[in-house]
C-alpha positions in Angstrom: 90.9 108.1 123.5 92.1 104.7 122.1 88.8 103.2 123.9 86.7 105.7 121.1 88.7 104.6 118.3 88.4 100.8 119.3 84.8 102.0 119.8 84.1 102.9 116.2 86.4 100.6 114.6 84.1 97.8 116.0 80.9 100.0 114.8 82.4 99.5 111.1 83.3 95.9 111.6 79.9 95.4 112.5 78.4 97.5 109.3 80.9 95.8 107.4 79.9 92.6 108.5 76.0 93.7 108.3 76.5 94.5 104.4 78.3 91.6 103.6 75.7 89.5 105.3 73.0 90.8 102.6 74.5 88.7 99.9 73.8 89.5 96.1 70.9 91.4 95.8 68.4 91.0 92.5 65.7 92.4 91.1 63.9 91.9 87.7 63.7 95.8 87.2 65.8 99.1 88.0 66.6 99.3 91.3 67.6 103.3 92.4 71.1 103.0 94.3 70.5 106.2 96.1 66.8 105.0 97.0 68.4 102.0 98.4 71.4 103.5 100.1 68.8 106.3 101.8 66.6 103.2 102.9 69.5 101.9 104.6 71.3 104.7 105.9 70.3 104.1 109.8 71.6 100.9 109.5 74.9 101.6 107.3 75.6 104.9 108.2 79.4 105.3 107.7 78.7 103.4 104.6 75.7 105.6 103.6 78.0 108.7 103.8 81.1 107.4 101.7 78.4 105.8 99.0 76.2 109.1 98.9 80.3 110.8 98.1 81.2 108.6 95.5 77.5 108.3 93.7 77.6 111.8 93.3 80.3 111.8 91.5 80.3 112.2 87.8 81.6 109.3 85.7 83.3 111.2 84.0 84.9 114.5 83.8 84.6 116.5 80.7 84.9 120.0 82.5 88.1 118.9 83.6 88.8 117.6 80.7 88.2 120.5 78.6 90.8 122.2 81.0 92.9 120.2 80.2 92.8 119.9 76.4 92.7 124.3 76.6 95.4 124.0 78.6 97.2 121.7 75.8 97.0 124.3 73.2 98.1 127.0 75.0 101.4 125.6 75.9 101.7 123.6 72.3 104.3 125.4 70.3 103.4 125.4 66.5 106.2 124.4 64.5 
């Protein structure tokens, strides 16, 4: 069992050290994140899953948020 983890401990290391080794990348126009991150997912594939999580994600939450101020007035005793 530890040989397995050891085993894909040292897969990330060497994804980790495979992204870092790309450097800053550039481009005079709009470059699509998930375009890229599909492009690259054979080669960063634990990587590909945690950025495809993340990306997904809204920036922000305003159905939470609307929750949240509901929520607010409900409990908020009028004086």
């Amino acid at each position: 069992m530890f040989k397995e983890v050891q085993n894909v401990k040292d897969e990330i290391d060497d994804e980790v050290e495979k992204y870092l080794n790309l450097g800053v990348i550039t481009s005079s126009s709009f470059i699509n994140v998930m375009e890229w991150w599909m492009a690259g997912k054979d080669v960063f594939l634990a990587h590909y899953q945690m950025a495809t999580d993340y990306l997904g994600t809204f920036a922000t939450s305003p159905p939470s948020e609307r929750v949240n101020n509901m929520v607010g007035h409900k409990f908020t005793v009028a004086k």
